[in-house]
N, C-alpha and C positions, 0 to 999 in steps of 0.2 A: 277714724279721721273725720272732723268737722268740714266739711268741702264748702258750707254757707258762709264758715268761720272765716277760709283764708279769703273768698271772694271777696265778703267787707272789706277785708283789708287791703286787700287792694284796691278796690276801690277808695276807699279812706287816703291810703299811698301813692293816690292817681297815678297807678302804674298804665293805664289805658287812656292818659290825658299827654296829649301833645303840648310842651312849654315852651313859653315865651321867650326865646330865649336865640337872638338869631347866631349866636357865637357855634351853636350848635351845629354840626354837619345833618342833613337832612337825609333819609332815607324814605322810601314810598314801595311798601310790599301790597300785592294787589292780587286777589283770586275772587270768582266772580261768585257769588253767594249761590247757593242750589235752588231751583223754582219751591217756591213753599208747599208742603202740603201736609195733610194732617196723620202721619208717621214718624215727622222730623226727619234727622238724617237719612239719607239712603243713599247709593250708587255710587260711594267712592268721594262723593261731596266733602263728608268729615275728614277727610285724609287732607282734601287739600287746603281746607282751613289750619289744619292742626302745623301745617307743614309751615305754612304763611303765618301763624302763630310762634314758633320755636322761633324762626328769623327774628320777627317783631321782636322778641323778649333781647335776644341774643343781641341785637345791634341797641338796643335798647341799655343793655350791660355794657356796649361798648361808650357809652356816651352820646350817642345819637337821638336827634328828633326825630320819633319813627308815627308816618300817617300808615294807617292800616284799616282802612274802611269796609270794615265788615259790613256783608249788606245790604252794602245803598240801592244798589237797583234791584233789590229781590222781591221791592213792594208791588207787582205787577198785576195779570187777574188771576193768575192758576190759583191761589190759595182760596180766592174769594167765588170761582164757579164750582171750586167742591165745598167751599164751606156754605153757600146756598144751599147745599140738600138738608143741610141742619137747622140753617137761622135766616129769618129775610133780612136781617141788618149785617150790619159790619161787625164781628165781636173779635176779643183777641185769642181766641182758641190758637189758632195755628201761629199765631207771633209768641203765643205765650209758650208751646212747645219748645220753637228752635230758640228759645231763650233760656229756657230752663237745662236745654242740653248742651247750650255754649258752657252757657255757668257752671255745668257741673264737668267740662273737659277744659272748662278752665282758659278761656276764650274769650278775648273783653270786651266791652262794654261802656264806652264812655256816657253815660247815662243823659252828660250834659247834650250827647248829643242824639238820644236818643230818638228817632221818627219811625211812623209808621204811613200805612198809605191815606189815610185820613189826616193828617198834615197839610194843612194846604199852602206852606212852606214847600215843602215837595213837590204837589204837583205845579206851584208856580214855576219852581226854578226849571223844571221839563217845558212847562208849557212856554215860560218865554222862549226860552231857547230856539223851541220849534217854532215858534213867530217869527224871530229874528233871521232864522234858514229861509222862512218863508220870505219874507221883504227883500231880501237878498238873493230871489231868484233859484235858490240852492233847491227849496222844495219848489214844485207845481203841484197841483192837486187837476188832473185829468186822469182818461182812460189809459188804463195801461194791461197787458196781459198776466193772469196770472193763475198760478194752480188753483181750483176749485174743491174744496173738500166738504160734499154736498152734506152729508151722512154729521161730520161734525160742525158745520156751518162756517168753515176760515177758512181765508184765502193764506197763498205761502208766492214768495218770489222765488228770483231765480237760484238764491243762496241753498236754498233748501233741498232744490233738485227733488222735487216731487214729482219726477216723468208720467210716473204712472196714476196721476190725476189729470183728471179731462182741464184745458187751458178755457179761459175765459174773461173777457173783456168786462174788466171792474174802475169802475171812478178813485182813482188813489190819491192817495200824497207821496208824489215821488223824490226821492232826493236825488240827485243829478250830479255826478263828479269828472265826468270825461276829462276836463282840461286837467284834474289834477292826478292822474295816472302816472304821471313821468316822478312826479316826487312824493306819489303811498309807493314806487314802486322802491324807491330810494331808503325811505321807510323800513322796509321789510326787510331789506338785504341788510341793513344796522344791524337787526334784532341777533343777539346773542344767544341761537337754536340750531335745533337738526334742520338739515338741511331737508329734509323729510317737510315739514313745518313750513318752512319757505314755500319750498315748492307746493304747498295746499292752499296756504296765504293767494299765492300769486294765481293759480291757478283756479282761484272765485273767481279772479275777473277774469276768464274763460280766453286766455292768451289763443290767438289765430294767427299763421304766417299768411299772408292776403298777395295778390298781387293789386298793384295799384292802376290804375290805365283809364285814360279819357275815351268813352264811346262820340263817334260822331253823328249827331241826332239829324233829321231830314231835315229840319231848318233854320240850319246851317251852325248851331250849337254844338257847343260841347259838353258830356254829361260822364262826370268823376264817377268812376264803381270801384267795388274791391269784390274780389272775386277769391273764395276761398278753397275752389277746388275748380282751377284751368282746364282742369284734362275732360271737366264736364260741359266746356261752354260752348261744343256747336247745339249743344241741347238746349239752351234758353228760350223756351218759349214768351216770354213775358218778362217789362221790367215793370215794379210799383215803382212810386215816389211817393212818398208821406209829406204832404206841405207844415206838418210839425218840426220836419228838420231840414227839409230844403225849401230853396224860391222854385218853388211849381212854375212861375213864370214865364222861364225860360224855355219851358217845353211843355208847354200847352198852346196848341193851333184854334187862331180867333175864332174858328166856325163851334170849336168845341167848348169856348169859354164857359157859356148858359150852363152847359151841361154837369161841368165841373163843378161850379159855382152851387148848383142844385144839390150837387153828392155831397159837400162840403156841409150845405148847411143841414139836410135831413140825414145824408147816410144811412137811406135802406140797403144800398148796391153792397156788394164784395168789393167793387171797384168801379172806376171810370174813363173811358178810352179817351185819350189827351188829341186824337187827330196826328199824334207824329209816332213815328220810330227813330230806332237806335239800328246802326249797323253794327253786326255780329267781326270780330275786327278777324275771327279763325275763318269762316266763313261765306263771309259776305251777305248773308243772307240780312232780311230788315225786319229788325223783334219790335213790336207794336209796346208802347209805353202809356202805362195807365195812372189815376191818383189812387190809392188806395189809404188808408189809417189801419191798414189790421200788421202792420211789420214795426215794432219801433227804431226804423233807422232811417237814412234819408234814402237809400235807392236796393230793391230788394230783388234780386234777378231770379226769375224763378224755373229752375229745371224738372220739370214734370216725369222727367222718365225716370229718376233717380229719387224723386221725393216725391214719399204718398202722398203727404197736405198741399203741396204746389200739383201734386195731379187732381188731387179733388178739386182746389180752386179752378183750374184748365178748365175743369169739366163744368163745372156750376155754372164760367164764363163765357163759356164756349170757345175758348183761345186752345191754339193748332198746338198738340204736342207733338214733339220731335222725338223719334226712336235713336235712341244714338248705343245701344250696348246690343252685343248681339254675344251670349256666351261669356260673357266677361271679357269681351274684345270690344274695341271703338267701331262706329260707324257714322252715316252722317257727320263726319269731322276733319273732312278735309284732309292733312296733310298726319293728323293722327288714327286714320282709319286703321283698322288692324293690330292696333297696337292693345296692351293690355294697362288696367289701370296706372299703374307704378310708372309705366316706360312714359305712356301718352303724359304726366301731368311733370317729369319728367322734362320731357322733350318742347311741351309748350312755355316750360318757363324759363328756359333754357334760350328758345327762340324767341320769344319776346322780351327777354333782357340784354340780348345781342342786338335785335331791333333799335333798341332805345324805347319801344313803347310802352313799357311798362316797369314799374319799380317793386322788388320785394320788401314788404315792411312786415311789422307784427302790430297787430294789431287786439282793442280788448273787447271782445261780446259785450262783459258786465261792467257798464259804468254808470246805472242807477239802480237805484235800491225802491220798494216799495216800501212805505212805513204805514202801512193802511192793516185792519185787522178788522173781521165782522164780528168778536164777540162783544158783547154788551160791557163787558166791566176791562177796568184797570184805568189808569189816566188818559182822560178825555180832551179831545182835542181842542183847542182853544180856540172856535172857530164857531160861528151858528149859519145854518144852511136852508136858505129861501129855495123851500121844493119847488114852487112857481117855476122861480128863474135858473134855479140850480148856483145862485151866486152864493159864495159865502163872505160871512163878515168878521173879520180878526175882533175874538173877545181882548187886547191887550190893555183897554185900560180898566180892566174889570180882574184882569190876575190878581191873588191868585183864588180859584174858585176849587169844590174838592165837590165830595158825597153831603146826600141826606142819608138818611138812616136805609131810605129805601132805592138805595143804588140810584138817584136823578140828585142832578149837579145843581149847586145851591152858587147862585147867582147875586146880585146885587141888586138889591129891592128895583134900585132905578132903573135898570137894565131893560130896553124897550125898541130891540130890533127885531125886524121881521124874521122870521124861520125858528128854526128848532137847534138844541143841543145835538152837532153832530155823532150820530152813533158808531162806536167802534171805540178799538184805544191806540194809544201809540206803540206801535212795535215793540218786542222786544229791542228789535234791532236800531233801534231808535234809543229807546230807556236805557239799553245794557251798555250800548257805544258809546254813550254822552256817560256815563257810570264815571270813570275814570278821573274824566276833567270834571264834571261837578265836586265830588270828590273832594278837589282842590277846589275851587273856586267858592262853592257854596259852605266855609267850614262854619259859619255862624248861623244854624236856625233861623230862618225869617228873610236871609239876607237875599234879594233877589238880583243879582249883579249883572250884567251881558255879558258873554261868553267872548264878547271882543272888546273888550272896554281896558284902559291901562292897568286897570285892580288885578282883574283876571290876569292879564298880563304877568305881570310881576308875582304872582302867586303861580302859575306857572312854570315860571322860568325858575323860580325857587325851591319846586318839589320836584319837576321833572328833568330827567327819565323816569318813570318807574322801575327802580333797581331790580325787583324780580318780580313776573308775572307766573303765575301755574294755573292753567286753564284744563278743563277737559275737551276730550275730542268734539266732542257737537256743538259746542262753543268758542269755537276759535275764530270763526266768523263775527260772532257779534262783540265777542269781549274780544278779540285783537285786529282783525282787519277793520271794523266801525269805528272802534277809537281813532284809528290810526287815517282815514278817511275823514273824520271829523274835526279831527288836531288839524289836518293841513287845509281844511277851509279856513278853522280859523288863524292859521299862521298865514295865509293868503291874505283876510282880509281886512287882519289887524294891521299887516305890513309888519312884524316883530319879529324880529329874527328868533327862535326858542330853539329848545336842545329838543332831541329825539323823543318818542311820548315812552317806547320800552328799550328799555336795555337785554336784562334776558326773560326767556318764555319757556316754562317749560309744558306741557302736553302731560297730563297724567289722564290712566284710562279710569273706566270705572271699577266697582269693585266687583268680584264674581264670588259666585257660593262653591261648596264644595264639588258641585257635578260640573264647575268651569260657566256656568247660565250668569249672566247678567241682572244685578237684582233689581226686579221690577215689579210691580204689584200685579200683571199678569203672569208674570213666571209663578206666583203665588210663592214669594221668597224673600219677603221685605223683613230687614232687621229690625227688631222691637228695641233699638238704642238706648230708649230712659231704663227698662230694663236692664241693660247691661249695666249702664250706668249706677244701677242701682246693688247690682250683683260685685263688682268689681273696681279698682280702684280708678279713680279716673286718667291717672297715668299708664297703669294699665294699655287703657284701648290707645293713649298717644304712641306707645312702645311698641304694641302692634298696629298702628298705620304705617310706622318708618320702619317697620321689618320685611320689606318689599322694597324696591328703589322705586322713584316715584314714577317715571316712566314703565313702571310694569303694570297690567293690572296685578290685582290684590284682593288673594283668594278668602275669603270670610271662615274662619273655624272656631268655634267657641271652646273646642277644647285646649287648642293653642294659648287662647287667651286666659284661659284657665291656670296652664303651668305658670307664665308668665305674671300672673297676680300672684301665685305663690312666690317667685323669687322677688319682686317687688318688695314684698311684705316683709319681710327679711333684711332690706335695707338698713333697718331706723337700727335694730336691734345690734347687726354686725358695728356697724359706727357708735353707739354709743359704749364701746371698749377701748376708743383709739386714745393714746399715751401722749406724754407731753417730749417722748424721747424723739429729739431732732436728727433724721438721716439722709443721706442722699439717697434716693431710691430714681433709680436710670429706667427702670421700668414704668415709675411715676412720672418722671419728665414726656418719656416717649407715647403716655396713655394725653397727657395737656397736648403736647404738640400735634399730635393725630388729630383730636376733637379741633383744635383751631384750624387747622388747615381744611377739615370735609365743610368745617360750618361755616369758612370764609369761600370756600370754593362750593357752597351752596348745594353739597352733596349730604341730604343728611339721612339716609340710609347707612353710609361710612360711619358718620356721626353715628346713629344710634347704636348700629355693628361695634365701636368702638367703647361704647358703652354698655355695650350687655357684656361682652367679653370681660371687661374689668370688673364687672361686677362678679361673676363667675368666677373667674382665674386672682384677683385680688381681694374683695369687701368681703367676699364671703369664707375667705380661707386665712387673711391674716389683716392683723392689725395695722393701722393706718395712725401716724400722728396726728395731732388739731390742728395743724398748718395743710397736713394733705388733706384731712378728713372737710378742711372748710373749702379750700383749693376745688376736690373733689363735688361737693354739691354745687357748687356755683357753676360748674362746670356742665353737671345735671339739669339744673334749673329749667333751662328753656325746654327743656322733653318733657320731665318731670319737674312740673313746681310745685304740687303739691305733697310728694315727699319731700324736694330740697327743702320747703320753707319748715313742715313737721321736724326736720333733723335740726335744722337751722335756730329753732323757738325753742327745742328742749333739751341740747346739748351746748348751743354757740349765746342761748341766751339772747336772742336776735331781738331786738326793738322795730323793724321793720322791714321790709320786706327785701330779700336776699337782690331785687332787681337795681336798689340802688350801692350796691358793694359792685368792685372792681373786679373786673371778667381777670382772669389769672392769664401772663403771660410764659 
């Protein structure tokens, strides 16, 4: 089999080109491309391409405009900090891999729209984008806390849940979504998933039941808290207030103003004593209130006797800790003394909802994101940063700007502001999230549109939902909660009313080797793909991706793969005996009807089940007429195209290629 042969041709048969054509129903299959690196496939990646490939072909056959954007955000740094140990330039080593292994599992290619990370087409349409978040408040670029990973030199936010790295106050670019919490959350409950999936979605932005309640401050103010665990509050030694999110104003005592005023602009302190307190409402007792910037929230109440980092802070500050557990029993607490966790928290919420003082809401931890990264490479931030002042200046009328040879951004001769090319790139969580809607928005090379503009708009509203997304587990953050965070800025601040960005989602794992291990280049277990590729047909490995449902992992055996290229091979042969004698065959109808129902109900393990079976128990045991035998590959196609098109060229006599014949009803 010539596998370079049928690629031309389809290409020639722009089977991978989207047409003009708006009479067309549109479809949008979306899986997020594997981080590059120079092995190609690995870890279950190829599976969920091939899977997002059989749809595309399949709705494709149905008469559909299918967008299926292999890719786009895969141009990031990971391929370019390992392909530095070989080359100081840019070269297409690791693009030229995952290309030649699309091609040969038969995975397309619109060549017109071909990009790489050297595009500066690419990095424009990223870079405006993030200009436009920025002018729009969406991004800040301040200190913010976040994971420290000393040993590989990157920061990681709160998505990533890196506990077990030391925290650390870094200058970021943070993107800020609180107000739009009520409708990502409206969002996620659309999406068409396990409820498993939901509940992870939602549970990024770190859901907390709070009680809500006004402390009465010493002069004579009121100060809003939420308090996430009541049964601890005669222990509050300390509150902060961050004047990032509150008016400090209102509780800071004039004697103490200088002082504040002092912390504010140098911040050597942990904190600053504001001259007022808060009265304790379980208690009575009066918690002293200071400013601090190390909390990112507006009022931070700190219990020392229950939290080591609020007792370190006590101690640095020299602020009174209160003992309140004695045994896992209450003390110091007033009217919950004695009590044990559960009953006291319990009992105080119980009595101050009865009060009227206080309200139970829920409330969300995570409602910004950091898009800041300390390595050197990937798409640069469109911004140059005066070290002096620490100001930065929006490069926006200089997009779009890309690489020299030698990793530094090649600018615009004229270009003559103070500071330097900010270093670092834009997050994943940034590039992968916006993935989706550029996607749509940017489908022409060059074009650099606003993400809120009427264009966008209307190319929106016209491709989305995304009919089916398949993501993997460590990705369901960036490629489905970012999107979906993203979308509703800009449906906020376009004012456009748009449909949903996913319809359904599915979560496939990775792929595991025979001992059940996760293939990773430290496991020392990485598939040599072009090799297989090379060994075996390329339907083949699509027949064993869909021999597992896709929510399973999927266990790697090359002897598997092995049988099943033998029955493959044996296709062309069996069909080229089938007869021109016309019959009903009830078992032939029942084998179409099965394949249309798992591949409309997006089950295509069924699918493939459904097809190995017939090949076994029918192709291979009795003859088939030329009405089933073409019925039959057409049906094959979107699994196997490059046997259906082989059967299709040398028996049906086919002039082109089987994707534009009528899917069989």
């Amino acid at each position: 089999m010539d596998k370079t042969y049928w690629y031309k041709r389809w290409q020639n048969d722009k089977c991978f080109v989207i047409e003009n054509d708006r009479l067309k129903k549109k479809s949008y299959i979306y899986t997020p491309f594997p981080k590059t690196n120079i092995f190609g496939f690995q870890d279950g990646d190829v599976r969920r391409l091939i899977a997002s490939d059989i749809i595309a072909r399949y709705q494709r056959m149905q008469d559909k405009n299918v967008l299926f954007p292999t890719g786009y955000h895969s141009l990031c740094n990971s391929s370019f900090v390992e392909n530095k140990k070989y080359s100081n330039i840019l070269n297409d080593d690791i693009s030229n891999i995952f290309k030649s292994q699309m091609l040969a599992l038969g995975i397309g290619i619109n060549e017109s729209k071909d990009i790489d990370m050297r595009h500066k087409e690419f990095l424009g349409n990223l870079q405006y984008a993030f200009i436009e978040l920025y002018e729009k408040k969406y991004i800040e670029y301040k200190y913010s806390k976040v994971y420290f990973d000393e040993k590989l030199n990157k920061i990681y936010d709160y998505l990533n849940e890196k506990h077990e790295l030391p925290i650390m106050n870094h200058k970021c670019f943070v993107l800020e979504f609180e107000s739009l919490i009520p409708e990502i959350l409206k969002d996620i409950n659309r999406i068409q998933c396990s409820d498993k999936l939901k509940k992870k979605l939602i549970n990024g932005l770190r859901p907390k039941t709070v009680l809500k309640l006004e402390l009465a401050v010493s002069n004579g103010n009121l100060l809003p808290v939420e308090i996430k665990e009541p049964q601890f509050l005669g222990g509050v030694s300390y509150i902060f207030l961050n004047p990032e999110f509150i008016d400090i104003t209102h509780y800071v005592h004039i004697n103490e103003y200088r002082n504040v005023m002092n912390y504010l602009e140098n911040g050597l302190d942990t904190c600053v004593y504001t001259g007022l307190t808060a009265q304790n409402p379980l208690t009575g007792n009066a918690i002293p209130i200071y400013i601090s910037t190390i909390y990112n929230k507006d009022a931070y109440l700190g219990i020392p006797n229950v939290d080591s980092n609020d007792n370190r802070i006590a101690l640095e500050s020299g602020i009174e800790i209160i003992n309140i557990l004695d045994n896992e029993l209450l003390m110091n607490s007033d009217m919950l003394d004695g009590l044990n966790i559960a009953q006291a928290k319990n009992k105080i919420i119980d009595l101050f909802l009865d009060a009227e003082i206080a309200k139970l809401e829920t409330t969300y931890e995570n409602h910004s994101v950091n898009l800041s990264s300390l390595d050197n490479f990937g798409p640069l931030f469109p911004f140059l940063e005066d070290k002096q002042t620490g100001k930065i200046a929006s490069l926006k009328g200089y997009l779009p700007y890309a690489f020299s040879s030698k990793l530094r951004p090649i600018l615009s001769d004229d270009v003559d502001i103070l500071g330097t090319t900010m270093n670092g790139t834009i997050n994943n969580l940034f590039t992968e999230g916006l993935a989706p809607i550029l996607s749509v928005i940017h489908d022409d090379i060059g074009a650099i549109e606003s993400i809120f503009s009427r264009v966008s708009k209307d190319d929106l509203a016209d491709w989305l939902p995304i009919d089916y997304a398949i993501v993997d587990e460590e990705s369901i953050y960036s490629s489905i909660l970012m999107p979906i965070i993203f979308y509703n800025i800009i449906k906020k601040e376009s004012g456009y009313d748009l449909p949903n960005i996913f319809n359904r989602v599915l979560v496939s794992p990775k792929t595991l080797d025979s001992s059940r291990n996760i293939i990773k280049r430290s496991s020392n277990n990485l598939i040599d793909m072009t090799n297989i590729l090379d060994m075996y047909y390329p339907d083949t490995v699509r027949l064993y991706c869909m021999a597992t449902p896709l929510n399973y992992a999927l266990g790697f055996d090359a002897n598997i793969i092995k049988e099943l290229d033998k029955t493959i091979r044996y296709i062309e042969n069996a069909l080229e005996s089938c007869n021109d004698v016309i019959n009903y065959d009830y078992d032939f109808d029942n084998f179409i009807t099965a394949c249309n129902k798992a591949l409309e109900d997006y089950d295509l393990y069924e699918y493939a089940k459904c097809i190995y079976q017939f090949i076994n128990k029918t192709i291979l045991r009795k003859s088939l007429n030329k009405k089933q035998a073409l019925a039959f590959i057409k049906v094959l196609y979107p699994l196997m195209p490059f046997v259906s098109e082989e059967i299709y060229k040398n028996i049906f006599n086919g002039r082109y290629s089987i994707i534009n014949e009528e899917w069989p009803k």
